[in-house]
N, C-alpha and C positions, 0 to 999 in steps of 0.2 A: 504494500500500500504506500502512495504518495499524498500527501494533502499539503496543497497552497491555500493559505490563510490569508497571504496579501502583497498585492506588489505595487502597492502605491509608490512608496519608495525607494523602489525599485524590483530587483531579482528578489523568486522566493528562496530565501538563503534555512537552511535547517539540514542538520544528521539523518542519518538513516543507521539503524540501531537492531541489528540480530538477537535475540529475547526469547526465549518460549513462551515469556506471557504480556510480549506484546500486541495490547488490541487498538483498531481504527477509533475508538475514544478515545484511548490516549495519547496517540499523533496526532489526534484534530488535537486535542488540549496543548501539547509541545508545540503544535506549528502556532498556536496563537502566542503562546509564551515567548517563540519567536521573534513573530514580530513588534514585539513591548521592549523587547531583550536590544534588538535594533536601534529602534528609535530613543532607546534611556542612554544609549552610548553614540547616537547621531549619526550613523554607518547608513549608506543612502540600498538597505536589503529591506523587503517584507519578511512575511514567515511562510516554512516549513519544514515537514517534517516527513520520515520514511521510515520505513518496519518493516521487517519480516518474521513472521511466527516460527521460532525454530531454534533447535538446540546448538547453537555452532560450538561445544566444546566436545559433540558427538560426532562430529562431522568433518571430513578429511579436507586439506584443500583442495584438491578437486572439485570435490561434492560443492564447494561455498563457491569457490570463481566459476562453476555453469550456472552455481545459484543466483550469484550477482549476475554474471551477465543474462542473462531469462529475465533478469527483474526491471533490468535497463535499460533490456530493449523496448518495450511496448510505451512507455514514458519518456522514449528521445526525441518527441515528436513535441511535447511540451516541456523539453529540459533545454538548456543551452547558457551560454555565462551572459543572455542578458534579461531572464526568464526563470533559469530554476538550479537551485546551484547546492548540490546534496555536500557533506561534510563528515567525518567519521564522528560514530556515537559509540553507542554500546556494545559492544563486542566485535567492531568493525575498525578499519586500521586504514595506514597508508596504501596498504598490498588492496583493501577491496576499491579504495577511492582509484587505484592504475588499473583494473579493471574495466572500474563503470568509465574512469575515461576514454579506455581502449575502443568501449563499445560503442559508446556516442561517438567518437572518430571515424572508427569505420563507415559510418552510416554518411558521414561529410566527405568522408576522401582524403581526409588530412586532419593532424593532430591540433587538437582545441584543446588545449592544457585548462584554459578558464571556465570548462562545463563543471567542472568539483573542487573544493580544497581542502587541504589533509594529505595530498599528494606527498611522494616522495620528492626529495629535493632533485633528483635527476630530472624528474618527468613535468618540472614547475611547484616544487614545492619551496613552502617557505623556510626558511631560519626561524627557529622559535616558536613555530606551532604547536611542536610535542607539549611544551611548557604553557602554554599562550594563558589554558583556563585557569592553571593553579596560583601563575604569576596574578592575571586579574583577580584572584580572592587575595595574593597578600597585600598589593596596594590599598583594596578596600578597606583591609583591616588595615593597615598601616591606618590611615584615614581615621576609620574609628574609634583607633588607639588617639589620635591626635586630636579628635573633636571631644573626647569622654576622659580626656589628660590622664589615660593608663599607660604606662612605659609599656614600649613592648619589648624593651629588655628585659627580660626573666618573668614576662610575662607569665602564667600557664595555660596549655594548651590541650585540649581533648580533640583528636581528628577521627568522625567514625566514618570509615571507609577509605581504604589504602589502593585506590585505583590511581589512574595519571593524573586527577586535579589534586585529590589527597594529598598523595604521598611528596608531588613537587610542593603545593603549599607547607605541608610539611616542613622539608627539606627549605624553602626560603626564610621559614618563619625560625626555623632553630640555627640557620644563619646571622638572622639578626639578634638571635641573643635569648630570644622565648624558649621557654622549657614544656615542650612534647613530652606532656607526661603518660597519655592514652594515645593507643592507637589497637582500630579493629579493620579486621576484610569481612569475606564472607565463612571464612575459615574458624575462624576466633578472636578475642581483643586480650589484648597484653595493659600491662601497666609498671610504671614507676615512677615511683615520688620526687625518686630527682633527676628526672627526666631520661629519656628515650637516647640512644645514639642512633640519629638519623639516617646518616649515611650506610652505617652497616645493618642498618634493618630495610634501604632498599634495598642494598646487596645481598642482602638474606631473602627479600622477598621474589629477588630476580632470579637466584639460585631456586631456589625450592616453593616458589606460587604462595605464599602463604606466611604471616608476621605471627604463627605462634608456636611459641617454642625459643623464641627469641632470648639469647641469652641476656641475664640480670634484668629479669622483669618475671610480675608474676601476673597467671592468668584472671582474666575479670568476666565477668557477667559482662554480652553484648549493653544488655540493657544498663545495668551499672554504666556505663562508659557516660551516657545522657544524665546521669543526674552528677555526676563528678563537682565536685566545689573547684572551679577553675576562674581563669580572666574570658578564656576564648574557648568555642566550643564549634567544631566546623563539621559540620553534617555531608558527608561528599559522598554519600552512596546514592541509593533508589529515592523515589519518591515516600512522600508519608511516613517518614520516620518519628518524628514526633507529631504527637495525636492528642487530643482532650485528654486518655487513660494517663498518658506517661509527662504531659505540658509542666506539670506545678510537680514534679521533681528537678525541672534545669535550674541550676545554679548559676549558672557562667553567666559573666557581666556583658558577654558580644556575642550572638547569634551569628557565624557567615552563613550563608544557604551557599554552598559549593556545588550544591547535588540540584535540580530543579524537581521545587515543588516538593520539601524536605518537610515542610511542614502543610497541617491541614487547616482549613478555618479556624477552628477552635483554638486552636496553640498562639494565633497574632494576639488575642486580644487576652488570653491570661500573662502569655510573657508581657505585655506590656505594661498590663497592672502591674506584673514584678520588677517592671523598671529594666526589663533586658532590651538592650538595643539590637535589633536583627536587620541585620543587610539585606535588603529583598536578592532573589535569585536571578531575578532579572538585571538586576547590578553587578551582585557581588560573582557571577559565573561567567558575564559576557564578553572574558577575557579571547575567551577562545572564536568567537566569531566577531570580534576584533581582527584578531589576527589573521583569521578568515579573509577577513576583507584587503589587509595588505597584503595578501598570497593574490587575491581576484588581481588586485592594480598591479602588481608587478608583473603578474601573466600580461596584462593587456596593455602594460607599456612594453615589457622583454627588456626592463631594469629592474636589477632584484638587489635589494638590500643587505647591506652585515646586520650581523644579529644584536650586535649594540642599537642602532637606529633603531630597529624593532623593538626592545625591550623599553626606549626614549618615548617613544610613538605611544606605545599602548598605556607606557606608566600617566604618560600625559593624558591618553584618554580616558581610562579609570581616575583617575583624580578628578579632571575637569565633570564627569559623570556626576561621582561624588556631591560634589560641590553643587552643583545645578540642580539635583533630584532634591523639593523642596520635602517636608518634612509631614505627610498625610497621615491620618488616620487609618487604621487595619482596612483593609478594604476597599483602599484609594491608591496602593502604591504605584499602579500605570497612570493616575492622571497626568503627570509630567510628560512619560510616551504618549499618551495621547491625543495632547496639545501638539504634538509634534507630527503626530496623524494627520491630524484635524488642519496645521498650517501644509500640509504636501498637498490635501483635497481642494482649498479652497481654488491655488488659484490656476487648479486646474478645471474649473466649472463642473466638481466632481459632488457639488455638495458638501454636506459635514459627515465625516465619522460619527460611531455610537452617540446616541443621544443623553447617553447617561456614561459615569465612571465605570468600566470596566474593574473587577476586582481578578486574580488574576488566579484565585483562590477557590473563584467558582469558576473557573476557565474552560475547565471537563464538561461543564453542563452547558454552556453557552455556544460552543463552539460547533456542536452540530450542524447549525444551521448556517455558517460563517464561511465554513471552508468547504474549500473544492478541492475533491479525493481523485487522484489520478490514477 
C-alpha cells in the first residue's frame, strides 16, 4: 500500500516500512503525520506513507528485492522526484531504497536517482542520512535543555528502543556529557546508575542484535524503563508506548517523541498536568526527512555536500523549528504546520486547509477520508 496525504507543498515525501502488522490505517495516519512533520520544519514535501504486511526477518533477500520491486512497479506511474518520493522506514534500508530506484529507472530508460532517499551514497545518497533522525532529537533536546535551564551535562537519560534514531541519539547525547543510564530493544532493557558505555553497547548490539547481556549493567523490567526518575526520557521505538495505564508513572522532566506517535491522547494532557515538557514527534523526529530533503537537492543539482555542511544545515533547521513552533495546548501541536498549509493554499486559489486545528493525536481516525491510497 501507498497513501498521498498531500502535495500542496510539494512531492509526497514518506517511508515505506516492512511490518507484519502493518495496516492501511496506519499509513493513512503516518502519511498525514507526514505532512505536519514537513511543514513544522518548512521543507517544501506533503505527506506519505508505504507498507507492506510481512515478516522481513523470515525472508531471504531475494524473496524482499522481487518483493520490492512487485511493489514498485504498479505505483511508478504516480511516483517520481517531483510527485512521490518513498524513504527507508521500518525494516527497510538503503539496499530496498536501490531497488525501488532501479525499478522506477527502468521504466524511464535512464537513472532518476531523485525518485527515493535513503539511497546508498554510490547511487545518490547523502552524507548523514544514516544519523539525520537521531541527530534531529539531540538538537531538540539540546533546545529543551536550554529553554527548561537543565544542563545537559550529566544530565540522565532513559532511551527505550535501541534502533538507528535510538541508539545514535544515544550515542550524541552521552557525547555531550549526559549519563544513559536505561536503554531497551525488543530483546530486553538493561540499566545502570552510573551510566551506560555507549559506544561499546552499539558494538555489542552490532555484534550480537541485541543490548542484553551487556556487561556492568543489570536487567530491568521493559516497562520499568518509563517510569525511571530521570532528566530525559526518549521513546524511539513503535507507536503507543505510553498510554493512560502507564502516563502518571513518567518521571522525567523532557519527553522526546523519537519514535512517531509514542504517545496516545491521554498521556499529552496528564504529562502536562505533571509539568513534563514533551517534544511533539513531529518536531523532535523530522530530522530524518530533513535530511531527506538535502539528499532530493543535491540529486537534482549533481552537487553533493561534506557531511559537516549537512550536520550545519539541519542543526540550523531543528533549532530554527524549535524556536518558531509556538507553545499550544495538547491537541493543537500542528497548528503552527498548518498555518503553513493554509499560506501554500491561498495563493494558489486552492482555498483554505482544514477548517479547524488538526490534532495529530486523532490522526488515525481523520485520515480516512484525507488520503489517496495508491
Amino acid at each position: 500500500m501507498r497513501v498521498q496525504h498531500s502535495q500542496v507543498r510539494g512531492p509526497a515525501k514518506g517511508g515505506i516500512r516492512f511490518h507484519p502488522q502493518v495496516t492501511l490505517d496506519e499509513v493513512k495516519a503516518l502519511a498525514t503525520w507526514m505532512t505536519w512533520k514537513c511543514a513544522v520544519v518548512n521543507i517544501p514535501f506533503g505527506g506519505a506513507k508505504g507498507g507492506i504486511t510481512c515478516d522481513p526477518k523470515h525472508m531471504s533477500k531475494g524473496e524482499l528485492e522481487r518483493m520490492t520491486r512487485r511493489y514498485t512497479a504498479p505505483f511508478s506511474h504516480s511516483s517520481g522526484r517531483s510527485r512521490n518520493i518513498p524513504a527507508p522506514d521500518v525494516y527497510t534500508n538503503s539496499q530496498t531504497m536501490a531497488w525501488i530506484m532501479d525499478t522506477y529507472s527502468m521504466t524511464k530508460g535512464y537513472p532518476i536517482p531523485g525518485v527515493v532517499t535513503g539511497k546508498p551514497i554510490s547511487l545518490g545518497g547523502s552524507l548523514g542520512r544514516n544519523e539525520a533522525t537521531g541527530r534531529g532529537v539531540f538538537y531538540t533536546i539540546e533546545c529543551a535543555c536550554e529553554h527548561l535551564k537543565i544542563p545537559l551535562k550529566g544530565a540522565t537519560v532513559a532511551v527505550q528502543g535501541f534502533g538507528n534514531a535510538g541508539s545514535i541519539t544515544a550515542q550524541l547525547l552521552h557525547e555531550a556529557g549526559a549519563k544513559i543510564i536505561a536503554v531497551s530493544d525488543s530483546t530486553g532493557c538493561i540499566y545502570n546508575r552510573d551510566g551506560l558505555n555507549i559506544p561499546e553497547l552499539i558494538h555489542m548490539k552490532a555484534l550480537v542484535g541485541h543490548v542484553e547481556g551487556f556487561p556492568e549493567s543489570e536487567p530491568l523490567e521493559p516497562a520499568d524503563l518509563l517510569a525511571l526518575n530521570c532528566d530525559i526520557l526518549v521513546p524511539a521505538a513503535l507507536e503507543n508506548t505510553i498510554h493512560a495505564e502507564n502516563a502518571n508513572t513518567v518521571r522525567a522532566k523532557i519527553v522526546a517523541e523519537a519514535a512517531n506517535g509514542p504517545l496516545t491522547p491521554q498521556p499529552d494532557r496528564i504529562l502536562e498536568k505533571k509539568g513534563i515538557f514533551v517534544i511533539p514527534d513531529i518536531l523532535c523526529n523530522a530530522g530524518g526527512v530533513t535530511v531527506s530533503y538535502f539528499e532530493w537537492v543535491q540529486d537534482e543539482q549533481h552537487l553533493f555536500w561534506e557531511a559537516q555542511d549537512i550536520y550545519n544545515r539541519l542543526e540550523r533547521v531543528m533549532k530554527t523549528a524549535f524556536r518558531d513552533v509556538p507553545q499550544y495546548p495538547p491537541g493543537k501541536e500542528c497548528t503552527h504546520a498548518h498555518r503553513r498549509q493554509h499560506t501554500r493554499h491561498r495563493p494558489r486559489g486552492r482555498g483554505r486547509t482544514a477548517s479547524r486545528h488538526l490534532s495529530i493525536k486523532g490522526a488515525q481516525r481523520r485520515a480516512s477520508n484525507s488520503a489517496e491510497t495508491v
